[in-house]
C-alpha positions in Angstrom: 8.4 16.3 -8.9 8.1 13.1 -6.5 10.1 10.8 -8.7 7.7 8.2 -11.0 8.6 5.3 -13.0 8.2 6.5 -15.9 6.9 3.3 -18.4 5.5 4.6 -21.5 4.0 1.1 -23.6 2.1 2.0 -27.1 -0.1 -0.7 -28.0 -2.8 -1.3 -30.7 -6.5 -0.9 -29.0 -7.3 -5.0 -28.5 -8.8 -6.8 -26.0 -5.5 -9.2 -26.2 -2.8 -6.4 -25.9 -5.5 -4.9 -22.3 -3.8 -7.9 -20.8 -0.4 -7.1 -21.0 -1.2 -3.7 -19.1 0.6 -3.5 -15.3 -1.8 -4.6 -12.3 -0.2 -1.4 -11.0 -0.9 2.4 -9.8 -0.3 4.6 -12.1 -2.0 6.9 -14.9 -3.7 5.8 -18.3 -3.5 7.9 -21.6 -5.8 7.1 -24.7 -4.2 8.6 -27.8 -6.6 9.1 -31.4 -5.4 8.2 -34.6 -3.4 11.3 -34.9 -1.7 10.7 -31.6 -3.3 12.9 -29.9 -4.0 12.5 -26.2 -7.5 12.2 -25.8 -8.3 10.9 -22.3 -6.3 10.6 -19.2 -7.2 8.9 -16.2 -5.7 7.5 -13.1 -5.9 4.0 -11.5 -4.8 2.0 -8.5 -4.9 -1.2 -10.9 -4.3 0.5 -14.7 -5.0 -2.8 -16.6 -8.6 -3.5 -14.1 -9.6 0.2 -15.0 -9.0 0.0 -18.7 -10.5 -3.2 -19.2 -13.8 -1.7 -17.7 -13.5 1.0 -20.6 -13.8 -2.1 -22.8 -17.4 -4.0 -21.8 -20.3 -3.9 -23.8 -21.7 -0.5 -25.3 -25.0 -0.7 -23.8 -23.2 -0.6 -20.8 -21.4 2.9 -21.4 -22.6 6.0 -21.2 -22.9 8.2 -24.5 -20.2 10.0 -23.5 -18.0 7.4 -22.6 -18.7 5.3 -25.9 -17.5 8.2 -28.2 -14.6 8.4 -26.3 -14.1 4.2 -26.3 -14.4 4.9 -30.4 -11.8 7.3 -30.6 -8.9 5.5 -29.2 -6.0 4.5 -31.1 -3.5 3.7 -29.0 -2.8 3.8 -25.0 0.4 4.6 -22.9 0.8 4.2 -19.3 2.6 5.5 -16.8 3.6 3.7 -13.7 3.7 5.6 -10.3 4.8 5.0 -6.9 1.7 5.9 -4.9 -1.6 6.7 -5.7 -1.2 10.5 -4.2 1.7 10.7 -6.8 -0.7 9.1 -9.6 -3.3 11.9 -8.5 -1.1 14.9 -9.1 0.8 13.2 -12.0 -3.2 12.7 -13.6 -3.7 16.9 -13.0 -0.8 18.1 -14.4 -1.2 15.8 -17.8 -4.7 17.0 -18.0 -3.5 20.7 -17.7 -0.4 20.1 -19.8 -2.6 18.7 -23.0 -6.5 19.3 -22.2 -8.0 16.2 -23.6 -11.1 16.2 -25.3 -13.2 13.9 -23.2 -11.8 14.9 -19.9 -14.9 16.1 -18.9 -13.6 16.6 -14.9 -16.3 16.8 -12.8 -19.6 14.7 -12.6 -21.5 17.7 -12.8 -19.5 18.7 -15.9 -18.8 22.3 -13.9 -15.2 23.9 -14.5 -12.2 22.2 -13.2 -11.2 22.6 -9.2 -7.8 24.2 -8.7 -6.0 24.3 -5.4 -5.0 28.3 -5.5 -1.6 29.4 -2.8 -0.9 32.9 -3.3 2.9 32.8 -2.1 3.0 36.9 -3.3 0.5 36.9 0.5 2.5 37.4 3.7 0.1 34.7 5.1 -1.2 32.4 2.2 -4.8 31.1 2.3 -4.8 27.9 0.9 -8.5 28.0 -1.1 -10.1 26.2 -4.2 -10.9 28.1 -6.8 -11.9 27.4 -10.6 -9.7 29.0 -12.6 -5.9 27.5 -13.4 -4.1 31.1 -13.5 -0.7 29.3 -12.3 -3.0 27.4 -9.8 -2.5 23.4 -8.7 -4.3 21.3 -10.5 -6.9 20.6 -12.1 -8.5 18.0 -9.5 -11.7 15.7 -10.7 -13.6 16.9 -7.8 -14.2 19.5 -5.0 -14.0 16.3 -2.4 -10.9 14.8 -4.3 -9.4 18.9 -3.7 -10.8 18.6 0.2 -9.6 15.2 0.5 -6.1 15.8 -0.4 -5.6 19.0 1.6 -7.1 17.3 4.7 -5.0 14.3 4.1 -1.7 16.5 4.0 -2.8 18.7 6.8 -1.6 16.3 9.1 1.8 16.5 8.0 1.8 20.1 7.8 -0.6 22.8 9.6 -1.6 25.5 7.1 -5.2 27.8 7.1 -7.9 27.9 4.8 -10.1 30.4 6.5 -10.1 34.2 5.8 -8.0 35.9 8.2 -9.9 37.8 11.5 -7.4 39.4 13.9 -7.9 37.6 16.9 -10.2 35.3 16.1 -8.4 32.0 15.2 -9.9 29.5 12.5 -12.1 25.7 13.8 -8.7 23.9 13.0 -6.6 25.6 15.2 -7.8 23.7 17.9 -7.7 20.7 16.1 -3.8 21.5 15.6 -4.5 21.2 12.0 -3.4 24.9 11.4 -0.9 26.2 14.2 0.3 28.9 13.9 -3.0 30.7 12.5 -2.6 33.8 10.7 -5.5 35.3 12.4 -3.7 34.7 15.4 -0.4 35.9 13.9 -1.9 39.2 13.3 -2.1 40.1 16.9 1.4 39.6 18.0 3.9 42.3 18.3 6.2 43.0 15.5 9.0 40.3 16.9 7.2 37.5 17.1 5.0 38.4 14.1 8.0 38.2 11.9 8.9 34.8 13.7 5.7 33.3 13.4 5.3 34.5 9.7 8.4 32.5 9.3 7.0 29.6 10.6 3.8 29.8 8.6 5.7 30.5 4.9 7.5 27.5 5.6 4.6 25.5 6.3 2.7 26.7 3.0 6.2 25.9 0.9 6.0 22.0 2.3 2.6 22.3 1.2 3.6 23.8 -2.0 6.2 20.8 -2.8 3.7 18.1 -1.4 1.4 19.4 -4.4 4.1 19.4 -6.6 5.2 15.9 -6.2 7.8 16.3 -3.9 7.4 14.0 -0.9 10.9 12.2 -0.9 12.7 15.2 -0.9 10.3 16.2 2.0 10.5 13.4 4.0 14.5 13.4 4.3 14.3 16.8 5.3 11.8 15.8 8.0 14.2 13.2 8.9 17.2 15.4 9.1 15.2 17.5 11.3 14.2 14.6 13.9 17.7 13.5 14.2 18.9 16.6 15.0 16.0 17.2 17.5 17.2 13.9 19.2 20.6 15.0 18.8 19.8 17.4 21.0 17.8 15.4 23.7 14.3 17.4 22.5 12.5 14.8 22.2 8.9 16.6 22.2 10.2 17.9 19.3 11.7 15.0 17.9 8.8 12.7 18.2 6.6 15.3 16.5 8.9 15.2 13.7 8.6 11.7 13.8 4.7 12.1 13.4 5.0 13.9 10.2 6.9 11.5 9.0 4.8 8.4 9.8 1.6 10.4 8.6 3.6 11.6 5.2 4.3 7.8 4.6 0.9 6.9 5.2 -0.1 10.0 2.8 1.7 7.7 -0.1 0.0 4.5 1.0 -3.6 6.4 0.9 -6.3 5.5 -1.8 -8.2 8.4 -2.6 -11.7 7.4 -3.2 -12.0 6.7 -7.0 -16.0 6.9 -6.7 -15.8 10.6 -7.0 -13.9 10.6 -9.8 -15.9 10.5 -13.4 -15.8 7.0 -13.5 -16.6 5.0 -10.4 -14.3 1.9 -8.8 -15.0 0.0 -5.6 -11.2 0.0 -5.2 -12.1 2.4 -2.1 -14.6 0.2 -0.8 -12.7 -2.9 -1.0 -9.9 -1.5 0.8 -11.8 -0.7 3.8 -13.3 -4.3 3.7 -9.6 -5.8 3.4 -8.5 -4.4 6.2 -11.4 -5.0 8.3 -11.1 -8.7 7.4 -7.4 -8.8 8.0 -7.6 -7.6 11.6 -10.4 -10.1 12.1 -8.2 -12.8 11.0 -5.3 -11.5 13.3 -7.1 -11.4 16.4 -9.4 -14.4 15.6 -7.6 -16.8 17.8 -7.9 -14.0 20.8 -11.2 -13.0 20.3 -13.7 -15.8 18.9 -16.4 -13.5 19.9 -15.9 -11.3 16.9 -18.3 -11.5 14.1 -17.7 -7.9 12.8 -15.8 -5.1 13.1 -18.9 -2.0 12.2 -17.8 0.0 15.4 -14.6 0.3 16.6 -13.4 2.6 19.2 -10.0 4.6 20.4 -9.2 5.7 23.4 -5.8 7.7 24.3 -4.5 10.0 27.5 -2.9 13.2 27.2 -0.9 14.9 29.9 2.3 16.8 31.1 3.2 15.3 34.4 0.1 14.5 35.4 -1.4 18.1 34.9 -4.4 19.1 32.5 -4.6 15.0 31.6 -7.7 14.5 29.6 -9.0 11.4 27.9 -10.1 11.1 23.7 -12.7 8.4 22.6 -12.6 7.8 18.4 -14.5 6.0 16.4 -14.2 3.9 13.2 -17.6 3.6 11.8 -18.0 1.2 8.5 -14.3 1.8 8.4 -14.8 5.5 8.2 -13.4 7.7 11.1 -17.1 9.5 12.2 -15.6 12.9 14.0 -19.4 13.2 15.0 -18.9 10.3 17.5 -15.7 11.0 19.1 -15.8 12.2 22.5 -13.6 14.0 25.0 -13.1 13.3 28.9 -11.2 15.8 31.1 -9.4 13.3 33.8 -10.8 14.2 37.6 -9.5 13.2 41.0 -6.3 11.7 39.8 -3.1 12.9 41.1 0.6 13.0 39.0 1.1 10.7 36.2 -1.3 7.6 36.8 -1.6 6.7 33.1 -3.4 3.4 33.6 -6.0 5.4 36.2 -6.9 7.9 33.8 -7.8 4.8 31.7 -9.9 3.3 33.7 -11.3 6.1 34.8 -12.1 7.0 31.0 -13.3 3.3 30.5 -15.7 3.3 33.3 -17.1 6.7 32.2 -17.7 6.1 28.4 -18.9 2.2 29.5 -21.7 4.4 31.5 -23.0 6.1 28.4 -25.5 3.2 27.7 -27.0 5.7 24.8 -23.8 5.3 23.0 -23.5 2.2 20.8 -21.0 -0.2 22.6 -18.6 -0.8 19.9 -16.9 -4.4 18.2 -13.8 -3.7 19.1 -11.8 -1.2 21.6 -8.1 -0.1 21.2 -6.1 1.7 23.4 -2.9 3.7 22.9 -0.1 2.0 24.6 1.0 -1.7 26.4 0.0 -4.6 28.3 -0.5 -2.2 31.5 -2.9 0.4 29.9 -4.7 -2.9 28.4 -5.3 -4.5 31.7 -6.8 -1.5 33.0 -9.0 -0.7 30.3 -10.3 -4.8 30.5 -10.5 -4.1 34.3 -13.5 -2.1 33.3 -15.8 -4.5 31.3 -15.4 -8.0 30.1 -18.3 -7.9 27.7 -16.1 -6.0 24.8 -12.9 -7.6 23.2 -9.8 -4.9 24.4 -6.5 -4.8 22.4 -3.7 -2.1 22.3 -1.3 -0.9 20.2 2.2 -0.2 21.3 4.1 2.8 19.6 7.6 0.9 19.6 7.5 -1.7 17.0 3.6 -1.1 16.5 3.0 -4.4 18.7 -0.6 -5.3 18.8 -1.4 -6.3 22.7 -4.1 -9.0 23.7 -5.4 -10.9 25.9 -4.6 -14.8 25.6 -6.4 -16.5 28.2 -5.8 -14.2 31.1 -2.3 -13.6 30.5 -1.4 -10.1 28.0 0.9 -11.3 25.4 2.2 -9.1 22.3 2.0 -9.9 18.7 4.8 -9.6 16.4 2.7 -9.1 13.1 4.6 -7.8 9.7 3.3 -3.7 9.1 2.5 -4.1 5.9 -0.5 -6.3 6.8 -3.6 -3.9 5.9 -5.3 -4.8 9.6 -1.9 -2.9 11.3 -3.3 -0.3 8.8 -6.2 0.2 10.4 -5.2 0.0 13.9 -2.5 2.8 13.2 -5.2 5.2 11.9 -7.5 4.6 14.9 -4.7 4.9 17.8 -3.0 8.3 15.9 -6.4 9.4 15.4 -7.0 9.6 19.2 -3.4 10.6 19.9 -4.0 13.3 18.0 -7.2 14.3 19.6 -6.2 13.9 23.4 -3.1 15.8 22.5 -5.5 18.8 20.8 -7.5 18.7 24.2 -5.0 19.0 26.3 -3.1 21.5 24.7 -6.1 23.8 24.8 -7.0 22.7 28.6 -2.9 23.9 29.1 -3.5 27.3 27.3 -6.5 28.3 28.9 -4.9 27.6 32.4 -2.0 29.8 31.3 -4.1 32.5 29.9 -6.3 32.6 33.2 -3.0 32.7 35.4 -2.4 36.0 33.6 
């Protein structure tokens, strides 16, 4: 399991002895007079969450005041990230089945996440039973959210298989190679491909189980060697997973669909949306808010099948519903900062479309200027890969800005600008195998 900090501190049950719980991630356990785990529960701030157990009664449910009774004595156990706190929070609830674990809000059986590794091709699918199963998980969407969450690090299906007929995500990238697809290939490259697929569903498999570091130095091993060896396509895709599995570990999982609700979720979004108004304040006096804010990205292979991907943050939530795709026209060979404007001046002529707060392009103070070429009446910043340098515009002249990563408004430009990386990249790699297939 992903290694934890383990910190186990009995205390008597009060209000004094709350304080002297960590202001840390981690998982809570209430204990009866017996000793018996009771309760478990997970928290980005244990000490906030417990305290909440601890209000007034008339402001608990019934449920939750028998439980608030019962309690002895709490331990704690610090985590690393809140994805480890998750997992680390199901397998203490299936190791001792408290009492008043009552999982999910509609007090239904507890979600599983079910990988039958005995399959050739494992379907990953939630079920409620535990039979050797992962989990239990408080909710369906806490299952879902986790799944789609690792996904990008690692491509597996969920869909039954259908020979020929590959699964939504597949052209999404989100499940590459597809079984369905798998099924149709010769024996040679089935066997290769099955290959490719087991090994996807045992990353998954040790994600689940806790075991990110070890996963992300293989990952590394793999991308140096890739560079090693001058593939860079390869390497960089590596490099991806990486950066996606370390923002896996920096994710908060909304606590509101858990059995107990926090606004930890909420004010998370807001943080970062505030940070990244302070940052480019000084740029950009004309922002009030940050409700809408768009992506925009360009995806080629020497200037062939280039396309263009529009995303969009909405409240701080990406809304797939809005994102749009552009298939570049009239451009010759690789003319990056044309296929921007181009994009620009297409999307800018969808007056239907809400014009956002905010646009960010993929890449430097060239790809900026073109974009701002277009339209003066939006705020356009970029955001260079190398160094994650946030690009604007300082009075006419494009400067870069050298802010620390761990600021939670780089957070939420890195989401937007891999978002529509990934996107573009989907397009064009289906715009690439459809030319193939019709040159056959």
């Amino acid at each position: 399991m992903l290694r934890v900090v383990f910190d186990f501190d009995r205390m008597d049950i009060h209000s004094k002895n709350i304080t002297t719980l960590p202001h840390t991630c981690g998982v809570y356990l209430y204990k009866n007079k017996n000793g018996v785990i009771i309760y478990v529960g997970k928290a980005i701030d244990i000490q906030k969450r417990v305290k909440q157990y601890f209000v007034h009664s008339s402001q608990l449910s019934s449920k939750t005041n028998q439980l608030v009774m019962a309690i002895a004595a709490i331990d704690h156990i610090k985590t690393i990230s809140e994805f480890d706190a998750i997992l680390l929070e199901a397998k203490l609830i299936s190791t001792y089945q408290p009492k008043y674990n009552m999982i999910a809000k509609d007090d239904k059986s507890p979600i599983y996440i079910r990988i039958p590794l005995h399959d050739k091709l494992p379907i990953v699918s939630l079920v409620r039973k535990s039979n050797g199963n992962i989990g239990p998980f408080q909710s369906t969407r806490v299952a879902k959210q986790i799944l789609s969450t690792i996904r990008k690090i690692v491509p597996f299906c969920c869909q039954k298989i259908h020979k020929g007929k590959r699964c939504f995500y597949t052209h999404l990238e989100l499940c590459n190679p597809c079984p369905s697809d798998i099924m149709m290939f010769d024996e040679s490259k089935k066997q290769k491909f099955t290959k490719i697929y087991r090994k996807n569903i045992f990353i998954l498999k040790h994600l689940l189980n806790g075991k990110a570091i070890g996963i992300r130095k293989k990952l590394n091993r793999t991308m140096l060697k890739y560079a090693k060896a001058n593939d860079f396509e390869q390497a960089a895709s590596m490099r991806n997973q990486i950066q996606n599995l370390d923002n896996l570990l920096q994710t908060h999982f909304d606590p509101s669909l858990y059995t107990t609700i926090s606004n930890d979720i909420g004010n998370t979004i807001s943080n970062e949306l505030n940070d990244l108004k302070q940052i480019l304040a000084p740029y950009y006096v004309s922002i009030q808010t940050l409700h809408r804010i768009e992506g925009m990205d360009i995806s080629q292979t020497s200037g062939a099948h280039a396309v263009g991907s529009l995303v969009v943050l909405d409240n701080g939530i990406m809304n797939t519903s809005l994102y749009r795709k552009f298939a570049i026209r009239n451009i010759l060979g690789q003319n990056d900062t044309e296929m921007i404007r181009q994009v620009m001046t297409r999307r800018l002529a969808h007056k239907e479309w809400i014009y956002p707060d905010l646009f960010i392009v993929d890449g430097g103070k060239a790809q900026v200027a073109a974009a701002s070429s277009c339209t003066e009446a939006i705020p356009i910043i970029g955001l260079a890969k190398k160094f994650e340098r946030i690009i604007v515009n300082d009075n006419g002249t494009y400067k870069e800005l050298h802010i620390p990563i761990t600021r939670p408004g780089i957070h939420v430009l890195q989401r937007i600008r891999d978002e529509s990386h990934r996107f573009a990249h989907s397009y064009h790699q289906l715009k690439r195998k459809k030319a193939f297939l019709n040159e056959i």
